[in-house]
C-alpha positions, 0 to 999 in steps of 0.5 A: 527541440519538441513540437507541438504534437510531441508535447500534446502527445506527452500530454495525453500520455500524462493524463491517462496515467493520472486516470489510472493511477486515480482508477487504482486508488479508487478501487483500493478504496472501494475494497477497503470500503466493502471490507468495513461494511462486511466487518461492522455487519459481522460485528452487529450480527455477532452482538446481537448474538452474545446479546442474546446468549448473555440474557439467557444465561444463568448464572455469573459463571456463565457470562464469565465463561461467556466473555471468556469464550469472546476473546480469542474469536475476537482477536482472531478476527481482529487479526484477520481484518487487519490483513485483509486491509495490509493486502488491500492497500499493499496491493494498491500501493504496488500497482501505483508504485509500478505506474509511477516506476515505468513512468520516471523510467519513460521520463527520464530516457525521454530527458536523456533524449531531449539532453542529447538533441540539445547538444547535437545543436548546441555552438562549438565549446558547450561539451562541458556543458553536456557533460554536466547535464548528463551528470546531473541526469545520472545523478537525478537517477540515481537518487530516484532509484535509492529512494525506490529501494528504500521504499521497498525495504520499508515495506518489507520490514512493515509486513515483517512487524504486522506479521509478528504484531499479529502472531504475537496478539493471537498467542497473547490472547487467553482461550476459554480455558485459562491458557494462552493460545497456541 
């Protein structure tokens, strides 16, 4: 069956995909992380901006046309962030994904390995034994790979709703002039 230097072997191997498995969520986090801390110092600087441009205006017109002007900026950079976290944690999730994908693929060939030493050992009359443990194997696999598809259509369909929630916020949203924008 497996020795000892097999099982250390696959130990280690385990261990330097969880370290970089957890590097990758790590530096997803990070991202997200400096992404915050870029928005809310964009979003003091342009408070103190319409801070001042409203206390120097003259009339109720004026701060009328002035929060008017705010909403599509605003919008538009709502917008904009919510992509830049979409990108940030799709491309974390589809670095994990291919990990975790190319790790069952080596687990399960080492499973069929390890069946088929088995049974090269195994007494006289135990086939039927084999055979329904490569069924169960192929069956195992097979659930695995109709997971990863539905996966994969999740988020494909996730991107397709934040791509027209995000177009469908922006036409949404009046201009400074009273009309949608385009």
């Amino acid at each position: 069956m497996f020795t000892t230097e097999q099982l250390l072997n696959a130990q280690k191997a385990n261990a330097a995909t969880l370290f970089g498995l957890s590097t990758t969520i790590f530096e997803g986090i990070e991202k997200l992380a400096a992404l915050n801390l870029q928005a809310m110092k964009a979003s003091m600087d342009e408070a103190t901006q319409t801070a001042h441009a409203a206390a120097s205006a003259k009339d109720p017109q004026a701060l009328l046309a002035l929060q008017a002007g705010l909403l599509q900026p605003a919008a538009e950079k709502t917008a904009a962030y919510s992509r830049q976290v979409y990108e940030i944690v799709a491309a974390t999730s589809k670095e994990v994904t291919g990990v975790l994908e190319s790790t069952a693929a080596e687990t399960q060939r080492a499973l069929v390995s390890l069946v088929d030493a088995a049974m090269k050992n195994a007494p006289a009359g135990s086939e039927s034994l084999a055979t329904l443990m490569k069924s169960a194997v192929a069956s195992a696999n097979d659930a695995y790979e109709n997971l990863q598809k539905s996966g994969r259509q999740m988020a494909t369909a996730a991107e397709e709703n934040a791509a027209a929630f995000t177009a469908s916020t922006l036409k949404s949203v009046p201009t400074g002039k009273g009309r949608r924008a385009a």
